[in-house]
Z-matrix of the N, CA and C atoms (Angstrom, degrees):
N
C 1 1.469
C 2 1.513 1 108.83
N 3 1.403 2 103.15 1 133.02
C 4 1.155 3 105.95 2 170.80
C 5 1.711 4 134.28 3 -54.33
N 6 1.515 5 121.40 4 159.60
C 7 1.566 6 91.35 5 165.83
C 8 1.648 7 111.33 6 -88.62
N 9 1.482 8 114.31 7 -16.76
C 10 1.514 9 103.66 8 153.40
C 11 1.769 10 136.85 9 -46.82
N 12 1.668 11 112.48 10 -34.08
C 13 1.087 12 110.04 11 174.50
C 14 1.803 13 112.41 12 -87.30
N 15 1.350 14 100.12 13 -24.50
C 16 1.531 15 87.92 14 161.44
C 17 1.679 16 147.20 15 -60.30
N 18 1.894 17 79.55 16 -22.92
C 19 1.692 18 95.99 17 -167.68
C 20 1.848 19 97.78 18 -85.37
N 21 1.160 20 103.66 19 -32.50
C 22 1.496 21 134.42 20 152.71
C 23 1.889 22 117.50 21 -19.38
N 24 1.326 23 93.41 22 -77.51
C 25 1.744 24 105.17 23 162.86
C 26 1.410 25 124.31 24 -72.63
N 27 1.532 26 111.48 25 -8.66
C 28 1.326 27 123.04 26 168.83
C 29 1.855 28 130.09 27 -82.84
N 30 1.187 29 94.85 28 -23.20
C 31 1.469 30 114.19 29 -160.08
C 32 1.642 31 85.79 30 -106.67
N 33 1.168 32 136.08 31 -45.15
C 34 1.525 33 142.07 32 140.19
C 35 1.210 34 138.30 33 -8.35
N 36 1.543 35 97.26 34 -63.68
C 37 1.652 36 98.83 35 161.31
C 38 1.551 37 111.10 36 -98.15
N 39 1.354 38 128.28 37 -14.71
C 40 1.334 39 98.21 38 165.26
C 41 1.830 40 118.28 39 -77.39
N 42 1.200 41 104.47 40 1.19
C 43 1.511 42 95.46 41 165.49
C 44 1.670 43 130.97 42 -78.10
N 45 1.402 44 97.62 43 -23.43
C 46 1.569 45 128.01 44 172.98
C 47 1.146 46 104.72 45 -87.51
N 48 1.589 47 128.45 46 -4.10
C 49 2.062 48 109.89 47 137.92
C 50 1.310 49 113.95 48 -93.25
N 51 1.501 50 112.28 49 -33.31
C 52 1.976 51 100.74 50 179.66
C 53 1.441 52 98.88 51 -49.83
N 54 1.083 53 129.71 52 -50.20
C 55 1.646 54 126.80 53 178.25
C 56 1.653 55 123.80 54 -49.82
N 57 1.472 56 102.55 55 -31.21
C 58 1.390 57 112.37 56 -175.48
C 59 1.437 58 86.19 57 -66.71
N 60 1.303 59 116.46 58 -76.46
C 61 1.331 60 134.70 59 -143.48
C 62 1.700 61 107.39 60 -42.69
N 63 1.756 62 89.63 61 -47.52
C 64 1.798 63 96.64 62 179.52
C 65 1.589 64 119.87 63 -68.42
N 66 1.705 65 94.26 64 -17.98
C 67 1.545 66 81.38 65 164.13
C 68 1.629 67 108.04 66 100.82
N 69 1.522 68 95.65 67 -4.52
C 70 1.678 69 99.45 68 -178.75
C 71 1.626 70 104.23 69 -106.07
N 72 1.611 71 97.13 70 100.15
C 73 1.707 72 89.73 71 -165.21
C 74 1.378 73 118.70 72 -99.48
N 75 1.948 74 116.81 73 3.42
C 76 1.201 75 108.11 74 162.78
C 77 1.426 76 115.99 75 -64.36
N 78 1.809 77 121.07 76 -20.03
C 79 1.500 78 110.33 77 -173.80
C 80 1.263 79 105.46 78 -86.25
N 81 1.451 80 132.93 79 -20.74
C 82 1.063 81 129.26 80 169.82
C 83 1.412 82 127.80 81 -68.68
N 84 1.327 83 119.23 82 -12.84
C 85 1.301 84 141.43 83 143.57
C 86 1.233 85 115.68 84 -40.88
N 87 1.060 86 110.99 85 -74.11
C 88 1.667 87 136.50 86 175.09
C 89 1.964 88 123.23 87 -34.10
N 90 1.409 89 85.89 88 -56.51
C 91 1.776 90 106.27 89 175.40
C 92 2.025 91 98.60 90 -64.90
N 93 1.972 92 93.19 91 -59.83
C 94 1.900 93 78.99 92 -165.92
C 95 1.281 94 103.94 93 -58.58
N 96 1.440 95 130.41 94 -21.68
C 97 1.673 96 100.02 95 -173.73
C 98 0.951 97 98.36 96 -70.24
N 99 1.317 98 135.56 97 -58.74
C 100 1.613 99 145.71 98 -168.57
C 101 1.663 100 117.22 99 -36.73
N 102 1.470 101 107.79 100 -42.83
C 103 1.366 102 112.34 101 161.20
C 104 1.681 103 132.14 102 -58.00
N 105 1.610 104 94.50 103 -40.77
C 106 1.636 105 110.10 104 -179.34
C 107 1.560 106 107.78 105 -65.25
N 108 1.499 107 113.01 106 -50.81
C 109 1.080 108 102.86 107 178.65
C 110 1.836 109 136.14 108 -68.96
N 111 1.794 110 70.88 109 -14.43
C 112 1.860 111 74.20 110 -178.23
C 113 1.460 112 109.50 111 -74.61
N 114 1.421 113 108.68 112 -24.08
C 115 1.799 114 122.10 113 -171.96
C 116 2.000 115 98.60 114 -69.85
N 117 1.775 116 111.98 115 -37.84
C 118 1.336 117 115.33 116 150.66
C 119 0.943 118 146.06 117 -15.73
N 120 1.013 119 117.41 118 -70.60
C 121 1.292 120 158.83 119 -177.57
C 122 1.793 121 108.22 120 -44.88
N 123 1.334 122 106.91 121 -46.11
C 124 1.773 123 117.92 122 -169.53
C 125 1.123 124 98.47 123 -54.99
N 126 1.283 125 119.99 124 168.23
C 127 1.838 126 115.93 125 -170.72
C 128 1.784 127 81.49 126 -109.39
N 129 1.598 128 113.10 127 178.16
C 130 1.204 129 113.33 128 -176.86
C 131 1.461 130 114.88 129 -61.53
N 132 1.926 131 100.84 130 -46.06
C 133 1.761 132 90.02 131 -179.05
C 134 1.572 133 130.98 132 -47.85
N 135 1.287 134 103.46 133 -42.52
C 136 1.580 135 114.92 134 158.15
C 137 1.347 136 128.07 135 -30.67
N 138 1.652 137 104.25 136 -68.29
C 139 1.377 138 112.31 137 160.86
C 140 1.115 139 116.72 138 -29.85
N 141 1.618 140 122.96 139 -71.71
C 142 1.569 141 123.98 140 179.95
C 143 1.184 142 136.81 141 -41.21
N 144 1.674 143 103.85 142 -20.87
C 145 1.497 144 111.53 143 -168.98
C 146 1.587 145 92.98 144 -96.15
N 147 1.283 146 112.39 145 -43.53
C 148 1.327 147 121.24 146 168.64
C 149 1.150 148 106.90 147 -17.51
N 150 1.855 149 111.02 148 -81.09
C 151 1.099 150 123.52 149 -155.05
C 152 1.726 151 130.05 150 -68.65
N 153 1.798 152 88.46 151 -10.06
C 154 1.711 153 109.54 152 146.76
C 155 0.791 154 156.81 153 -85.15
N 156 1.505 155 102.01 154 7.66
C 157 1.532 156 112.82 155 -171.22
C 158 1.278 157 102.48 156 -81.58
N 159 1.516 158 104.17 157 160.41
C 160 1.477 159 130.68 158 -178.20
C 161 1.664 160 97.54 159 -68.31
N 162 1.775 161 106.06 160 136.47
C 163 1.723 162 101.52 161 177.49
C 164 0.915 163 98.82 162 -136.06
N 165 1.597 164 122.56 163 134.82
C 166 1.448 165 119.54 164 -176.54
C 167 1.900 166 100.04 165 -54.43
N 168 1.575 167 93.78 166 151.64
C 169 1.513 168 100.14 167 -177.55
C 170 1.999 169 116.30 168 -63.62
N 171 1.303 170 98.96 169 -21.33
C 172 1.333 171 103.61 170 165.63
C 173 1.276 172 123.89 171 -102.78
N 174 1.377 173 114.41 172 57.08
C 175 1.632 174 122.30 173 167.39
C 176 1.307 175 91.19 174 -146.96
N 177 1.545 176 104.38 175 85.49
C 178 1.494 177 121.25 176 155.63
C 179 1.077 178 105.08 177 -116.92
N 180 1.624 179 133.37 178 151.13
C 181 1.362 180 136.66 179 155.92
C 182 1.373 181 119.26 180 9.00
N 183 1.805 182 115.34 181 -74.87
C 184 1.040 183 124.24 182 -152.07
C 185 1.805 184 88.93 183 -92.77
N 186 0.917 185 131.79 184 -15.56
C 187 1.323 186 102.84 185 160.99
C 188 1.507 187 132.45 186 -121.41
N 189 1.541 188 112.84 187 31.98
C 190 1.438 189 116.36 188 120.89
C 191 1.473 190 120.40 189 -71.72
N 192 0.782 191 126.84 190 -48.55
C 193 2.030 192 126.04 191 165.13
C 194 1.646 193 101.36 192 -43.45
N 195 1.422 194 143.64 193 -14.77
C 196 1.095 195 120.68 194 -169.49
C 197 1.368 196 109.73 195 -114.71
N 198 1.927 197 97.11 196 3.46
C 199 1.567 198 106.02 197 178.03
C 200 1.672 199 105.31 198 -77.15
N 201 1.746 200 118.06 199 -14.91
C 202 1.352 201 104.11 200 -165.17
C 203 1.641 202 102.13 201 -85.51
N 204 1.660 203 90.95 202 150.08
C 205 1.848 204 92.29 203 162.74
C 206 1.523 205 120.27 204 -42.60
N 207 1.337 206 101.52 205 144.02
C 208 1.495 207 88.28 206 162.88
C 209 1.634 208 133.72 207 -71.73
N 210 1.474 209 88.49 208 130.32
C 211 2.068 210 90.86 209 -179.26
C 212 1.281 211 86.35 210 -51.00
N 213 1.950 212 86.58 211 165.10
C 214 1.466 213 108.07 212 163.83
C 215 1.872 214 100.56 213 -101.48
N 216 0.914 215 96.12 214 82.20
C 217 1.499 216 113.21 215 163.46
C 218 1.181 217 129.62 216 -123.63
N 219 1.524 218 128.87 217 118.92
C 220 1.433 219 133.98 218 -165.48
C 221 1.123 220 109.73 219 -119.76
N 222 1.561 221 118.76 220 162.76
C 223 1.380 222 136.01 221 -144.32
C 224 1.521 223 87.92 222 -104.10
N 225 1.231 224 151.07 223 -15.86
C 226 1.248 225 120.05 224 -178.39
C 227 1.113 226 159.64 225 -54.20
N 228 1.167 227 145.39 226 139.56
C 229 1.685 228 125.18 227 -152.66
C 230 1.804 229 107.90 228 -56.83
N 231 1.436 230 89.34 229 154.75
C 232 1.591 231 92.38 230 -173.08
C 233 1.726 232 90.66 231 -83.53
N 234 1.569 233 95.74 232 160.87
C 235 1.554 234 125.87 233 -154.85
C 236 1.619 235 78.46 234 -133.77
N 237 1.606 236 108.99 235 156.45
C 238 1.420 237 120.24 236 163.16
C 239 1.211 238 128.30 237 -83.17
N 240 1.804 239 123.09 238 14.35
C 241 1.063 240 118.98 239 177.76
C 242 1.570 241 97.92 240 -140.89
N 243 1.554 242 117.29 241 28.10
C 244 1.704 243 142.75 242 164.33
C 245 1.798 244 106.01 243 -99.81
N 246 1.389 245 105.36 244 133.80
C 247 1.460 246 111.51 245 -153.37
C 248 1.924 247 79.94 246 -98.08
N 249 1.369 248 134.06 247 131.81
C 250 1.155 249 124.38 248 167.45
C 251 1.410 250 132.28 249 -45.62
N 252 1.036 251 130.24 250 170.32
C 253 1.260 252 128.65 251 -145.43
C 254 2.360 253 99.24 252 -105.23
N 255 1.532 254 79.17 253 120.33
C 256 1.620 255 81.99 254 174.58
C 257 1.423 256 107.87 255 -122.00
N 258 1.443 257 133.06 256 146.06
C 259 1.285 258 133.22 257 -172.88
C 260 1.772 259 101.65 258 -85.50
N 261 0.891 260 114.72 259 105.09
C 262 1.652 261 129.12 260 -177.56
C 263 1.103 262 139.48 261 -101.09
N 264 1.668 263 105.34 262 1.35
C 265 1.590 264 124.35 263 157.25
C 266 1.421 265 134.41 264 -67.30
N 267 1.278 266 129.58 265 114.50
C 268 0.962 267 106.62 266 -162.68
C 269 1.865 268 116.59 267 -78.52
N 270 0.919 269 135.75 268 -164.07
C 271 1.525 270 128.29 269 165.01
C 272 1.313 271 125.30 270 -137.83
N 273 1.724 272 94.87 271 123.47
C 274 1.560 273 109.02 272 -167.10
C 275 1.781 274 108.12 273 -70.31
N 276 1.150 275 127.20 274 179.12
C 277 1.262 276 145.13 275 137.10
C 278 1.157 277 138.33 276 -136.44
N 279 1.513 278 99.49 277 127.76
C 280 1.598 279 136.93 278 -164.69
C 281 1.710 280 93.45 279 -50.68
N 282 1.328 281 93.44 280 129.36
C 283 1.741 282 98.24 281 162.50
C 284 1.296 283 123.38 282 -53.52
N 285 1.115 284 141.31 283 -9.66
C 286 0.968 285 133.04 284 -175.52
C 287 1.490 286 113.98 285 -88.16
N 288 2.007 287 119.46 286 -32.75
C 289 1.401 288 97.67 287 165.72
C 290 1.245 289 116.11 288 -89.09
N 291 1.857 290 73.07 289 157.62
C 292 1.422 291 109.81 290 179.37
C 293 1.426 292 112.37 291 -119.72
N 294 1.479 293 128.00 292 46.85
C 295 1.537 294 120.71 293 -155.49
C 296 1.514 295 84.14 294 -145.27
N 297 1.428 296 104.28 295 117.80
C 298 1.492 297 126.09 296 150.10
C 299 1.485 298 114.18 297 -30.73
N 300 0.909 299 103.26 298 -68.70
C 301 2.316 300 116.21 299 -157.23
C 302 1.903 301 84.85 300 -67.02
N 303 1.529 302 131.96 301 -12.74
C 304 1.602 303 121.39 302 169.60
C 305 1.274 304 102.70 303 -100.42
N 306 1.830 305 131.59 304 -39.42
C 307 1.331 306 99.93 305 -175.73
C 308 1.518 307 134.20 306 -87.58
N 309 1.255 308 89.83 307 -3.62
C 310 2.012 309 96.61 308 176.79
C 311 1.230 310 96.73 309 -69.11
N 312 0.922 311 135.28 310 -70.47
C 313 1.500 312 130.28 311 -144.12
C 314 2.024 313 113.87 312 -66.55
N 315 1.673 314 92.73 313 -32.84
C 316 1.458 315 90.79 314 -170.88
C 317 1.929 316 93.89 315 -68.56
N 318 1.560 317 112.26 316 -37.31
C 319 1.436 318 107.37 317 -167.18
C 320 1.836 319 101.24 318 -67.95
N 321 1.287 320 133.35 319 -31.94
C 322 1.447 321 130.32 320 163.55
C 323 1.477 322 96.68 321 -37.98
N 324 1.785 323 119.65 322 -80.11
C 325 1.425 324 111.59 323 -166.47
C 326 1.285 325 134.59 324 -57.72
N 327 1.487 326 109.80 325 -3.83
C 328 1.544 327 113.26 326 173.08
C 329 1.299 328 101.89 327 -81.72
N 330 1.331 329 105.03 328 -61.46
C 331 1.626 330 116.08 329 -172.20
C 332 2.100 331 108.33 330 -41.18
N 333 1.200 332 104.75 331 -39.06
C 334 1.417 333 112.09 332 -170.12
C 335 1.218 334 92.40 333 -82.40
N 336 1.435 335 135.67 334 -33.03
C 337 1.781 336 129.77 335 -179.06
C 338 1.423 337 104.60 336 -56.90
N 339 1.660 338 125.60 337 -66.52
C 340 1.322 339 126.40 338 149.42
C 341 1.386 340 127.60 339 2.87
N 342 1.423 341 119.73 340 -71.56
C 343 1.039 342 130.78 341 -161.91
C 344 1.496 343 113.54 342 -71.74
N 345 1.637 344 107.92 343 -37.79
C 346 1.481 345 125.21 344 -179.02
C 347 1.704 346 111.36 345 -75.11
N 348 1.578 347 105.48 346 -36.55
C 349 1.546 348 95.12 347 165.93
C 350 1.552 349 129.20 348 -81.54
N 351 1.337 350 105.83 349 -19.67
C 352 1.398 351 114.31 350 138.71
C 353 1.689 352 119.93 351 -1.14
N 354 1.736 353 82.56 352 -86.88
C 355 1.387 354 142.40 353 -171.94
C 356 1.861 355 88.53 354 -28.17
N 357 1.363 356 121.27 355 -53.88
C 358 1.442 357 116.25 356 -129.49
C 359 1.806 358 79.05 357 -110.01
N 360 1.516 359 126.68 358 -17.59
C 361 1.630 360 118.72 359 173.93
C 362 1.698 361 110.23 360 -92.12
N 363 0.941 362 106.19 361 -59.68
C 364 1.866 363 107.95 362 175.38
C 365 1.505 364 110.40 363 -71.58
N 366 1.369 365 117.88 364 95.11
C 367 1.325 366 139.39 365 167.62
C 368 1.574 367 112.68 366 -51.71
N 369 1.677 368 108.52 367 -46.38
C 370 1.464 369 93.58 368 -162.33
C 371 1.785 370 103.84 369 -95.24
N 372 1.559 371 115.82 370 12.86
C 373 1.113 372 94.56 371 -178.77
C 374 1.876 373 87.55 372 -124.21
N 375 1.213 374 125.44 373 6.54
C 376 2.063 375 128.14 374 -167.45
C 377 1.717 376 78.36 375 -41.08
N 378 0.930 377 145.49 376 -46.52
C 379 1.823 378 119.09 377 -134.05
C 380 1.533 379 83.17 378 -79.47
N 381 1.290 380 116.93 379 -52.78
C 382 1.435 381 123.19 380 -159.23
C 383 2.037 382 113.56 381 -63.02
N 384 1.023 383 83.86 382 -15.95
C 385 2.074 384 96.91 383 -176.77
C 386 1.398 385 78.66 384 -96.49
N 387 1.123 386 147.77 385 -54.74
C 388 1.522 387 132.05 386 -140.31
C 389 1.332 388 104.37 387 -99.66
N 390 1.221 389 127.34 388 -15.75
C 391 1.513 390 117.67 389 160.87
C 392 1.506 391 116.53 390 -62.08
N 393 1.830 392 103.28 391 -58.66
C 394 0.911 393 113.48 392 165.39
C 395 1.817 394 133.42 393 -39.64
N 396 1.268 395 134.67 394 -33.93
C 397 0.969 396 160.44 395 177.55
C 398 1.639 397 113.16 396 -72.26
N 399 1.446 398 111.52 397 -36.41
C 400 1.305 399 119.81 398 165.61
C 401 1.532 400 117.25 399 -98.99
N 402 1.070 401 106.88 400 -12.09
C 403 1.787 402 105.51 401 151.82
C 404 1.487 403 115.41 402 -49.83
N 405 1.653 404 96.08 403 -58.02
C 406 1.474 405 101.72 404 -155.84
C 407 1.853 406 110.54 405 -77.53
N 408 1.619 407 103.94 406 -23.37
C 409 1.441 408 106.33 407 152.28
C 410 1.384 409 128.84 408 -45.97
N 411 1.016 410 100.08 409 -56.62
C 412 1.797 411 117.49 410 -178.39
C 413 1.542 412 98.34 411 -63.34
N 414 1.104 413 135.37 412 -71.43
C 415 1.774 414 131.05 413 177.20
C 416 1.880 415 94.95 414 -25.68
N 417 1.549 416 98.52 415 -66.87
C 418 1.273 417 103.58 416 -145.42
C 419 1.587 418 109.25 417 -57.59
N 420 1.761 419 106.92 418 -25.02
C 421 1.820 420 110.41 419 177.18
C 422 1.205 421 103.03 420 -87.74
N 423 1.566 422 136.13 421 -17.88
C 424 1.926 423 109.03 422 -174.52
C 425 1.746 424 95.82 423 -114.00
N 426 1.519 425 121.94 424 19.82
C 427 1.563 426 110.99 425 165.65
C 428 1.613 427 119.99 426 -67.70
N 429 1.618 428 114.22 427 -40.28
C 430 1.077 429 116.14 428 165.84
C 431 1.822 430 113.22 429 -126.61
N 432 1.061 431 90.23 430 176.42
C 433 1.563 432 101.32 431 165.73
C 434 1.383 433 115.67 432 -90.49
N 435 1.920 434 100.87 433 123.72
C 436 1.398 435 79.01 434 -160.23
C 437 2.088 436 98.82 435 -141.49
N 438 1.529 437 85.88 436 44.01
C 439 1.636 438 105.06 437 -173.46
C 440 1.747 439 104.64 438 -74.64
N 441 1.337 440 107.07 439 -8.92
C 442 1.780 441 93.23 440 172.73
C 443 1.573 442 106.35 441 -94.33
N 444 1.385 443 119.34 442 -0.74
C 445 1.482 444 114.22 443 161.39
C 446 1.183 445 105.92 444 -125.49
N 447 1.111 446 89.39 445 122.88
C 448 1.839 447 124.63 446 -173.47
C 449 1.505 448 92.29 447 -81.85
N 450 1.212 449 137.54 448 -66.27
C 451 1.248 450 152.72 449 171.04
C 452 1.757 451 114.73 450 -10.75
N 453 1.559 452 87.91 451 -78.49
C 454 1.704 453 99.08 452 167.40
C 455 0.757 454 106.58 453 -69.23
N 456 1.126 455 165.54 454 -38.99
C 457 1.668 456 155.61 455 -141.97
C 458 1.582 457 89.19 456 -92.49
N 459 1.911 458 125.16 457 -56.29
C 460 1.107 459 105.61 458 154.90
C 461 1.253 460 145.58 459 5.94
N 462 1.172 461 98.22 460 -118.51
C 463 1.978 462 124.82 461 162.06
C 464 1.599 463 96.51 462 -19.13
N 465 1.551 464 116.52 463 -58.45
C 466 1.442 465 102.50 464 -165.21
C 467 1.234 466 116.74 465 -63.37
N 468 1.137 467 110.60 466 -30.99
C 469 2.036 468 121.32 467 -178.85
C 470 1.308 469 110.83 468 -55.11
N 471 1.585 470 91.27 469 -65.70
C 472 1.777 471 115.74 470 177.68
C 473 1.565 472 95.12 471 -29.27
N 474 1.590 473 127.98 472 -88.56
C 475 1.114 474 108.79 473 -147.94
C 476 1.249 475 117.63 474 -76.11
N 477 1.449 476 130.14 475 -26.27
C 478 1.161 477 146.74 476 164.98
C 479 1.974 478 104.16 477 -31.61
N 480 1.032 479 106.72 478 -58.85
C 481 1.335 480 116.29 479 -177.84
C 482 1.583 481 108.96 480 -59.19
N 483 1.554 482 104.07 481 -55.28
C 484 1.525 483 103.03 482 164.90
C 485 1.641 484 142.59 483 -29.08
N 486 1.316 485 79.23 484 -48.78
C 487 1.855 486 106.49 485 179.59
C 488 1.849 487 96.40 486 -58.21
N 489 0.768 488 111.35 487 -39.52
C 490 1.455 489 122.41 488 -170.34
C 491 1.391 490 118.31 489 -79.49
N 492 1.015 491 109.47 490 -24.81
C 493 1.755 492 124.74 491 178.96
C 494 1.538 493 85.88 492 -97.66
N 495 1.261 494 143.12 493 -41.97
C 496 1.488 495 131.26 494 -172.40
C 497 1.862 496 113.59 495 -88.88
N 498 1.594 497 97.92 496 -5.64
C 499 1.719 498 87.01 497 165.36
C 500 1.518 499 104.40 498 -115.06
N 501 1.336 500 124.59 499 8.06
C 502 1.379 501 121.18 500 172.95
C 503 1.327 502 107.42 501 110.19
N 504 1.105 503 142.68 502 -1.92
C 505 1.851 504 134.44 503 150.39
C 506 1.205 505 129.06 504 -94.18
N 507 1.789 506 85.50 505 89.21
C 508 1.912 507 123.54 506 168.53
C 509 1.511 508 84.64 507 -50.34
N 510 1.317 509 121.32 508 -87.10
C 511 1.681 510 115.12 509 -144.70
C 512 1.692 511 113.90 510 -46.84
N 513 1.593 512 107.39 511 -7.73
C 514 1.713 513 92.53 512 178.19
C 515 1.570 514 85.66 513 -108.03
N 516 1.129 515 137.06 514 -47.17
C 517 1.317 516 117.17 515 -179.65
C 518 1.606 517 138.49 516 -63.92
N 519 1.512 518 90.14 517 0.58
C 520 1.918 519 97.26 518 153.29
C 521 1.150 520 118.48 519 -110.65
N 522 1.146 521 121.60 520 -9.73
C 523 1.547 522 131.93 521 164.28
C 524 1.780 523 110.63 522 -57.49
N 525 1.380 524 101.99 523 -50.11
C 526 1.201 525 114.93 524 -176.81
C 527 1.743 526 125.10 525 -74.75
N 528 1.289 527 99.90 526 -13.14
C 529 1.376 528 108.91 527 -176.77
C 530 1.638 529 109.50 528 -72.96
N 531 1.798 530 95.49 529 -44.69
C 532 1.395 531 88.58 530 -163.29
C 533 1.704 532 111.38 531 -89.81
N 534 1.499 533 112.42 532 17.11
C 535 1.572 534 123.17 533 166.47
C 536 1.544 535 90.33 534 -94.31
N 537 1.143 536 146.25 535 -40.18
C 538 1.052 537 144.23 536 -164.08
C 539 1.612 538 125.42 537 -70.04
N 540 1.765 539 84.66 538 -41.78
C 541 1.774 540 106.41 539 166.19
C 542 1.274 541 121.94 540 -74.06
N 543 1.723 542 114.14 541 -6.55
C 544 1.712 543 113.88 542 -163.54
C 545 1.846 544 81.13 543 -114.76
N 546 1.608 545 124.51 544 -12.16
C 547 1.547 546 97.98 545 157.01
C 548 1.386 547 117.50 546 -77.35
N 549 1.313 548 115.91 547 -18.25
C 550 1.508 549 123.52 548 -164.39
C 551 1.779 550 104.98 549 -69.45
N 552 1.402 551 95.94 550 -24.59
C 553 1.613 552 96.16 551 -153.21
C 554 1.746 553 79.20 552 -95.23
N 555 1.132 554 134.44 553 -70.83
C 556 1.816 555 131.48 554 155.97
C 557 1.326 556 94.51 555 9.84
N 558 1.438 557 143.43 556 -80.38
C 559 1.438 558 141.38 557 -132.06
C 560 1.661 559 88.31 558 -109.27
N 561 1.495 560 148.14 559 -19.23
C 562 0.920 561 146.56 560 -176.18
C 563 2.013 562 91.68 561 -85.04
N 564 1.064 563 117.69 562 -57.57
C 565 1.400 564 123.83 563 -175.99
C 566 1.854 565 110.22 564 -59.71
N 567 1.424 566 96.98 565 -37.44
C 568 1.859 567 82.46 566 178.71
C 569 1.635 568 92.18 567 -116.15
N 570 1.486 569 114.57 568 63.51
C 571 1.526 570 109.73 569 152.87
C 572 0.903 571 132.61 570 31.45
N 573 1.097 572 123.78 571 62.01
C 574 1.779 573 142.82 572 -165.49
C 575 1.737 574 107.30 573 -136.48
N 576 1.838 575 88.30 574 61.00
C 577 1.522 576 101.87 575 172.75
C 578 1.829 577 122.54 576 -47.28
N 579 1.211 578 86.95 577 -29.23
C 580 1.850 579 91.93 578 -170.49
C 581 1.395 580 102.01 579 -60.55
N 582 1.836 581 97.68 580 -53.88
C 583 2.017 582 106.16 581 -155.48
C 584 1.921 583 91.24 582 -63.33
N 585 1.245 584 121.76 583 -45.99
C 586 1.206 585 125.68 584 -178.43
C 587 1.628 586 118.00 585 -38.41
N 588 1.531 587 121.77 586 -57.47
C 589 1.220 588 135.60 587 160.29
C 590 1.801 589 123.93 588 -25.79
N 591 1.137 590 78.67 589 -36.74
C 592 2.028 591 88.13 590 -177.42
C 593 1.374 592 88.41 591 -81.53
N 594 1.507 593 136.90 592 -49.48
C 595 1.362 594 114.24 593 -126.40
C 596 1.614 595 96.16 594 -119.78
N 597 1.855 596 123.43 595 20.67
C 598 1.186 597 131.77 596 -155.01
C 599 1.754 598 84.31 597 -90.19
N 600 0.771 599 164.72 598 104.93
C 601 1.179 600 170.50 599 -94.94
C 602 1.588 601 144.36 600 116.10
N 603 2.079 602 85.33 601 -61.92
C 604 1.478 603 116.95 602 154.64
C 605 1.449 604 106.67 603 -42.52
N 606 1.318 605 143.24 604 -59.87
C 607 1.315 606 122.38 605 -151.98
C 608 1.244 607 122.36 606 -80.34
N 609 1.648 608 112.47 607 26.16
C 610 1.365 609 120.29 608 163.30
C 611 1.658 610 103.23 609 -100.97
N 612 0.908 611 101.16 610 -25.87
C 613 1.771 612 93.22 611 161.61
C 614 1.644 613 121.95 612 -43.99
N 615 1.215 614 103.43 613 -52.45
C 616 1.179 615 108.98 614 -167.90
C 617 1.518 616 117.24 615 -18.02
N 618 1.523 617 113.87 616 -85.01
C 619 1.524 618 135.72 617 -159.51
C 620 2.036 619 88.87 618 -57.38
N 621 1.497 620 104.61 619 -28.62
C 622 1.750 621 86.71 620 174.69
C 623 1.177 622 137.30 621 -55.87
N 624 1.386 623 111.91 622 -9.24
C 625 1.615 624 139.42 623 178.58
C 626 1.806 625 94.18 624 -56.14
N 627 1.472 626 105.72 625 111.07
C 628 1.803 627 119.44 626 171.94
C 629 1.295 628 102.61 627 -74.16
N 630 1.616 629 115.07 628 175.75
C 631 1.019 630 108.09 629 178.92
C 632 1.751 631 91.95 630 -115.96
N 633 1.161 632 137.24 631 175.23
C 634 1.485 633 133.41 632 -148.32
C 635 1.765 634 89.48 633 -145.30
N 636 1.396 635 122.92 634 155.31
C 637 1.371 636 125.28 635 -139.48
C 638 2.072 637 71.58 636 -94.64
N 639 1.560 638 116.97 637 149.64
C 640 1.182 639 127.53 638 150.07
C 641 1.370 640 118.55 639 -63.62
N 642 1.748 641 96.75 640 136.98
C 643 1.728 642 94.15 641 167.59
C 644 1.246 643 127.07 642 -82.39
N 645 1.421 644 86.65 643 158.92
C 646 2.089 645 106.26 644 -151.40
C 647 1.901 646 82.04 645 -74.06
């Protein structure tokens, strides 16, 4: 791969946050497919070389996620008329990577962010964006292994879990909270004020935890 087609998939998905940001998320629709497919597109040898290229040591997951501004998302307890907490940033990438196994997955989670905010303006089609949206979650968490970022693995749970509390499965979306809360407490325990900052939000989730029918 070229470094033209890289700068290529770069300039791509940062167009699919100016879109987030403005809030116009059918175009942001538009760009992540457009990006995915262009990342498609490489023939395998490409891929391979791709997937060798040299990456600066700080273009891992979690710190492209630490390139975004901070949301305005606050930690206060959730209220019954506070919509739970979804991670809604999208995530840029730093010019400097050049590594396949980092840019698929972040362009899956944009593309699936898209789809989920979608999700919450078009009423008569939310089921059909929000399935969709947790597809592209799910691609985007089992493409790589991605247990040394706590961060991403985060965000991906978070909304993943969401989707599930918004089509009606309490029993995986309290299941998921309290894997979600034992990463929270991970990055709260080894002082990782920054990763914390993005994701201070979650703890209005909390009290959203249903309670699930006892077995007979």
């Amino acid at each position: 791969m070229t470094i033209s087609s890289i700068q290529t998939v770069i300039d791509m998905n940062q167009q699919t946050i100016d879109h987030l940001e403005a809030q116009d998320y059918y175009r942001a629709v538009a760009s992540a497919s457009s990006a995915l497919q262009h990342l498609g597109n490489i023939t395998a040898t490409q891929q391979d070389r791709f997937l060798q290229a040299s990456t600066s040591p700080a273009s891992s997951f979690d710190q492209c996620i630490l390139l975004t501004r901070i949301a305005e998302n606050d930690d206060t307890p959730h209220q019954d008329d506070s919509p739970p907490f979804i991670y809604s940033d999208a995530i840029p990438l730093a010019p400097t990577v050049t590594n396949y196994a980092i840019v698929a997955p972040v362009l899956m989670f944009n593309a699936a962010l898209a789809h989920h905010l979608i999700a919450k303006q078009d009423k008569e089609r939310s089921i059909q964006y929000l399935y969709r949206a947790k597809q592209l979650y799910t691609l985007a968490y089992n493409s790589q292994d991605i247990q040394q970022n706590p961060l991403f693995q985060f965000v991906l749970y978070n909304n993943t879990a969401l989707i599930d509390l918004q089509i009606g499965n309490t029993e995986s979306w309290n299941a998921s909270i309290f894997y979600l809360l034992s990463i929270y407490m991970i990055l709260v325990d080894q002082g990782r004020s920054s990763h914390l900052r993005h994701i201070r939000g979650f703890l209005r989730n909390l009290p959203v935890a249903t309670p699930t029918a006892p077995a007979a």
